[in-house]
N, C-alpha and C positions, 0 to 999 in steps of 0.2 A: 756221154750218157748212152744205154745201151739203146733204148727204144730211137734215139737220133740214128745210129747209125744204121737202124735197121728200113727209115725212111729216107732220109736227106742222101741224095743223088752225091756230093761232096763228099760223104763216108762212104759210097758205093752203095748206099741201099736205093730203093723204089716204093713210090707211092700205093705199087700194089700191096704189099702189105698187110694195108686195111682192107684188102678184099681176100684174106686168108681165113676160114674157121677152121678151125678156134683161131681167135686174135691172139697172138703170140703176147705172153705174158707182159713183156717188157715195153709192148705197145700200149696196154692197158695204162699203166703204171704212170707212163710217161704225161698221156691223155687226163689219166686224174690229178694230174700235175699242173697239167694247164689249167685245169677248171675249178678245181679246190676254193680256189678265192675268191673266184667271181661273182658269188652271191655277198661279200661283204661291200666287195668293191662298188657293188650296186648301192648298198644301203647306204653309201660312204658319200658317192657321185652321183 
C-alpha cells in the first residue's frame, strides 16, 4: 500500500509524514482506511 510505505520505517518511510501540509494524498486515503468501519464496529460491539 502506497500510504504504508510512505510511514512504516520497514518501507523506508517516517512517521513524519503526518507532520507534512498538505498531507500527501496517499496518507489520507490510507487513514480513511482505517476508520471507515469503525462506526459499525461500534454499533456491532
Amino acid at each position: 500500500e502506497k500510504g504504508e510505505r510512505l510511514f512504516k520505517a520497514g518501507h523506508g518511510g517516517s512517521y513524519d509524514v503526518f507532520n507534512q501540509r498538505q498531507i500527501p494524498e496517499d496518507i489520507i486515503s490510507y487513514c480513511v482506511g482505517d476508520v471507515q468501519y469503525l462506526p459499525e464496529l461500534l454499533n456491532r460491539f
